[in-house]
N, C-alpha and C positions, 0 to 999 in steps of 0.2 A: 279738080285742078289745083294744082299748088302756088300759093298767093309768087308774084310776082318779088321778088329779092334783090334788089341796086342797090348799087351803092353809091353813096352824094357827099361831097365835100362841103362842109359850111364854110363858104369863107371866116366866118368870125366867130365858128364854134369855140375857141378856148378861151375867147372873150365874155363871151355874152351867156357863156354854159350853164345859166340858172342860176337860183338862189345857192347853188352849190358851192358855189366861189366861196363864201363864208363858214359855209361847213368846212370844207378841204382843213380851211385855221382855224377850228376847232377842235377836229379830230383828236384821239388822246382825249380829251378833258372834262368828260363826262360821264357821269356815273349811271345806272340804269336808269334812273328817274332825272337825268338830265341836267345835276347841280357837277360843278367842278370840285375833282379831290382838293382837299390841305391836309397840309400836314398838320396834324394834333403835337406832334412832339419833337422838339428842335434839337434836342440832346441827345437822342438817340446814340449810343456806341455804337462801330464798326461790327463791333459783334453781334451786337441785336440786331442790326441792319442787314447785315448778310444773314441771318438764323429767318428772319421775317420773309427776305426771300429765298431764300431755300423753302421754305412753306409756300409761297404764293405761287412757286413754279410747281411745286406739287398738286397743291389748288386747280390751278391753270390746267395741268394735263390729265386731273381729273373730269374736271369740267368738260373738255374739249374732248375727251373719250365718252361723258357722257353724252351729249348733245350731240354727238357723232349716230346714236342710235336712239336717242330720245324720244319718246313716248308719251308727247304733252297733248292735253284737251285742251283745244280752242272753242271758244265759243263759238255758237253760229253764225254771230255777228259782230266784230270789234266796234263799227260806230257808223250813225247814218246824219245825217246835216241834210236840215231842210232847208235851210237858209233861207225862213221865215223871217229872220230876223240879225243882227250884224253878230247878236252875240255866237251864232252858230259858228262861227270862225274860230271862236276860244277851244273848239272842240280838237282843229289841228294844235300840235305840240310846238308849234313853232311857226311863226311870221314872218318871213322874210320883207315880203315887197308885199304891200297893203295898199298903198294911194291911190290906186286904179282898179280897185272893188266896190263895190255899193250893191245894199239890195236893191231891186225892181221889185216894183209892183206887178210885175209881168211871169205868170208863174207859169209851170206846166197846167195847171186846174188854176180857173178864175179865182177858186179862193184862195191860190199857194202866194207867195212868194217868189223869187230867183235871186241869184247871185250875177250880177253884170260885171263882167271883164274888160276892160276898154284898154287895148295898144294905142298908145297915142301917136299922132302920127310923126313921124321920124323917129320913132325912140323902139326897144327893143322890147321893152318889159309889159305886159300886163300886171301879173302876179307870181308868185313862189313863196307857195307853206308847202307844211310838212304834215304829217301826220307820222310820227315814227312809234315803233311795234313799243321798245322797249319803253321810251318814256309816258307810253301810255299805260302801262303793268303789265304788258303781255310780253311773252316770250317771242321771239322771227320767226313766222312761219314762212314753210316750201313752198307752198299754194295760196293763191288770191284771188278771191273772185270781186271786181267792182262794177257798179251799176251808178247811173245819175244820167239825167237828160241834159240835153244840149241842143241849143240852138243858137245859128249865126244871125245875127241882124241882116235886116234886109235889104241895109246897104252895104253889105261888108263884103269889100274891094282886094281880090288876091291878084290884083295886076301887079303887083312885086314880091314873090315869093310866099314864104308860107310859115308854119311855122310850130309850136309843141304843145302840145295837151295833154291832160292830166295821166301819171303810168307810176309801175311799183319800179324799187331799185334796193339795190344794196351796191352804193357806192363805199361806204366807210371811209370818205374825205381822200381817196385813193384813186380811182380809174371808172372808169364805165360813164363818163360822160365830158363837156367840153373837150376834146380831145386828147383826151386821156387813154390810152389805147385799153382795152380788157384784154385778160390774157388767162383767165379762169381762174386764179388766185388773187386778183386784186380789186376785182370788183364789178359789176355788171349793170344796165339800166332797162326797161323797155317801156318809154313812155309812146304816148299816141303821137300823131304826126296830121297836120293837116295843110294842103297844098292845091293848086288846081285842077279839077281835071279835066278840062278842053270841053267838057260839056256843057252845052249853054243851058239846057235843063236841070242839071245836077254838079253845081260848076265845083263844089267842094269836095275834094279825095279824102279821106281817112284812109292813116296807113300807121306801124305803129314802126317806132324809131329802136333801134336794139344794138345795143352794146354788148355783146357775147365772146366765149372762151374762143372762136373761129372766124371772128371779124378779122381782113385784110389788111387794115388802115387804121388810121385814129382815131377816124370818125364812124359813127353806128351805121350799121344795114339798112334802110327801108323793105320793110312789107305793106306792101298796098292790100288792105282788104280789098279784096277783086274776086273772090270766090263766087260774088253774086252783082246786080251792081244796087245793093243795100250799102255798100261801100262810098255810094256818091249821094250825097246830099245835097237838098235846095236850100236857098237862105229862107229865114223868116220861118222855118216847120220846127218843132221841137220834137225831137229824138231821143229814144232809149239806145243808151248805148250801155252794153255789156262785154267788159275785157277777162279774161281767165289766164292769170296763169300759173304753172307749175314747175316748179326747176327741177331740173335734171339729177339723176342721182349721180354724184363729185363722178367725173372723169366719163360719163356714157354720154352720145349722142340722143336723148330721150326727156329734152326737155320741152315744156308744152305751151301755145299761146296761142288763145282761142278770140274772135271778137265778135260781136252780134248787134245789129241795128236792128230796133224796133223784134226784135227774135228771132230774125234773119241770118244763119251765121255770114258771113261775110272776110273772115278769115281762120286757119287752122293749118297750124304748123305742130309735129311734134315729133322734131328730130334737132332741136338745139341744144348746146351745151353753153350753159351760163358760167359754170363752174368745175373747178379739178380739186376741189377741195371742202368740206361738209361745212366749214364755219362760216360760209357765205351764203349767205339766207335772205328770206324779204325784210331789209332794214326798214322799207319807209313806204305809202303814199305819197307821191311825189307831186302835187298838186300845181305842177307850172305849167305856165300859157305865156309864150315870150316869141314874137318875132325872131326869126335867126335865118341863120348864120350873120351874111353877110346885106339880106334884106332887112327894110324898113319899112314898116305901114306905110303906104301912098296919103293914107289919112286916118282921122280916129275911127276904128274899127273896133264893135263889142261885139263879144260872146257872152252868151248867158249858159247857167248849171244850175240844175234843180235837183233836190231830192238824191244828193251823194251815201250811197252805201258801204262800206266795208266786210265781206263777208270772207270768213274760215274756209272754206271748201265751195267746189263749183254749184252754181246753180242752173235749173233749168232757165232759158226766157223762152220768153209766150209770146207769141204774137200779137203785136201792139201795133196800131193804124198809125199813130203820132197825130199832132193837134196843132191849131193854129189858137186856143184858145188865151186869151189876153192879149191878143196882135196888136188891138184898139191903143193908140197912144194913149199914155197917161191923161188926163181929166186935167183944165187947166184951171177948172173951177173952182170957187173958193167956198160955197156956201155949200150947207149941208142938202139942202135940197136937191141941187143941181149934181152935187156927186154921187149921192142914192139912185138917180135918174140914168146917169152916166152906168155906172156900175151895172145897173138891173141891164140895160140897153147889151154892154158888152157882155153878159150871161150869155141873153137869148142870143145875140151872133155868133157865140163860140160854142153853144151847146154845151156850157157848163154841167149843167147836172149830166148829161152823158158821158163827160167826160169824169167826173169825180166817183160816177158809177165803174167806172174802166181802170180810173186809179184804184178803187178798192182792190180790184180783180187782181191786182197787179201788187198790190200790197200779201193778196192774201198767195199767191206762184213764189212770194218770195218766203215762203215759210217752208216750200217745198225744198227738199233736198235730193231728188229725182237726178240721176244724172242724163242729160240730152239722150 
């Protein structure tokens, strides 16, 4: 069955459009590794200036004829973030909104870590980094496959709308997102989506958000993962989620976007067109979680993320149960006795060594390059 396809107005999408608003006025001014051009020479003649670009547009339409058909090796892997620790954040290229991050002690495996996201309440933002291809030394790649687990707190309250999780784009400060409309030469996005879904057992929808060359409006498409219902989530479980996708070759109906809970697929589309033109590629990791459009957390609501992946080409997922392990609040204890006690206590409840047996398992599917 074909995921489900609406279309939703954010009332405050061109306000609230992510960490992007700051890109848009940067746009221009950055070089592959992310520092702004100067000019070295101020004196430059009319003639050398025009000679310089007659070369640069030669340059440019080589370039852009090569890339056109380009032939690069990507790694298997561009980068993975345990978020063990805060420094794993330096790993994204750029920070936008940081003051409602922090790690947890609450990881996927009792002995990981997490990253906690907290919406404050009334306010729009969690977070927005970047992970962008170029400023990391890689070239944009077609295809993206991302992995990292998630999970909602167990008090997290979607009685007022919903809101955006982490997905790839190639905006270029241009269209494909706040209501920017795409039009398959200016830009594209498809981050994840999460909103209610009337289920009092699985009350949270995953759906992903898509700014594409065939969107109606200003605002992105929703697809609900609904292929299974892997697509609906309880709060307090931690999940593998797996997003795939691949763009379209410029100008064809045949582009691809795959999603999988726990290795459930849960959604699969692959007749989009991102693009009508070859230099539009994966710019970025887009790493936002922000209340929107026109909703506001009811109150402070976290999301947690463990164990963020980056991979060059699709992988398989495996089937994964997902775990409640480090549910146990934090230990308010101060001495060292009581916290070794605390600690051992919450093992045996979450069945830690089972579960770190499970992550290996799952460490070692991700070396697979198998296609589903």
């Amino acid at each position: 069955m074909k995921p489900t396809r609406r279309r939703v107005l954010l009332g405050l999408g061109a306000v609230v459009g992510g960490g992007s608003l700051a890109y848009a006025g940067r746009d221009g001014e950055r070089t592959r590794m992310g520092v702004r051009d100067r000019a070295t020479d101020t004196e430059q003649t009319s003639e050398t200036t025009a000679e310089e670009a007659t070369t640069t547009d030669a340059e440019t339409t080589t370039e852009e004829a090569t890339t056109t058909e380009r032939d690069v090796e990507f790694p298997d892997q561009f980068v993975r973030m345990s978020f063990d620790t805060r420094d794993s954040l330096e790993k994204f290229t750029e920070l936008d909104v940081t003051e409602n991050v922090e790690i947890d002690e609450r990881g996927v495996v009792s002995e990981s870590n997490s990253l906690r996201v907290t919406f404050p309440e009334g306010r729009h933002y969690g977070t927005s980094l970047h992970y962008r291809f170029d400023e990391a030394g890689y070239p944009e790649p077609d295809e993206l496959h991302a992995r990292y687990y998630l999970r909602f707190a167990e008090t997290f309250d979607l009685s007022h709308g919903g809101g955006k999780l982490p997905g790839p784009s190639g905006t270029y400060g241009q269209a494909g997102w706040g209501g920017r409309e795409a039009d398959g030469t200016n830009g594209w996005s498809a981050r994840m989506y999460f909103h209610p879904s009337y289920d009092d057992d699985h009350p949270i929808q995953l759906s992903s958000y898509v700014y594409h060359a065939e969107m109606g409006g200003p605002y992105g498409d929703i697809f609900e993962w609904n292929d299974s219902d892997a697509g609906r989530l309880h709060v307090g479980k931690w999940y593998r989620i797996d997003n795939y996708l691949r763009l379209n070759t410029p100008g064809e109906d045949d582009g691809v976007l795959k999603g999988w809970v726990n290795g459930e697929r849960a959604l699969d589309v692959s007749d989009l067109r991102f693009r009508d033109v070859p230099r539009l590629r994966i710019g970025e990791y887009w790493f936002d979680c922000y209340w929107g459009g026109g909703w506001h957390p009811p109150a402070d609501n976290h999301v947690y993320f463990d164990k963020l992946a980056l991979f060059s080409e699709r992988r398989r997922p495996n089937d994964w149960g997902g775990t409640e392990t480090g549910m146990t609040p934090r230990p308010e204890t101060t001495t060292r006795e009581e916290t070794e006690a605390t600690t051992a206590e919450e093992t045996t409840a979450g069945g830690g060594t089972e579960t770190t047996t499970e992550e290996k398992d799952t460490e070692t599917t991700d070396s697979a390059t198998t296609a589903e």
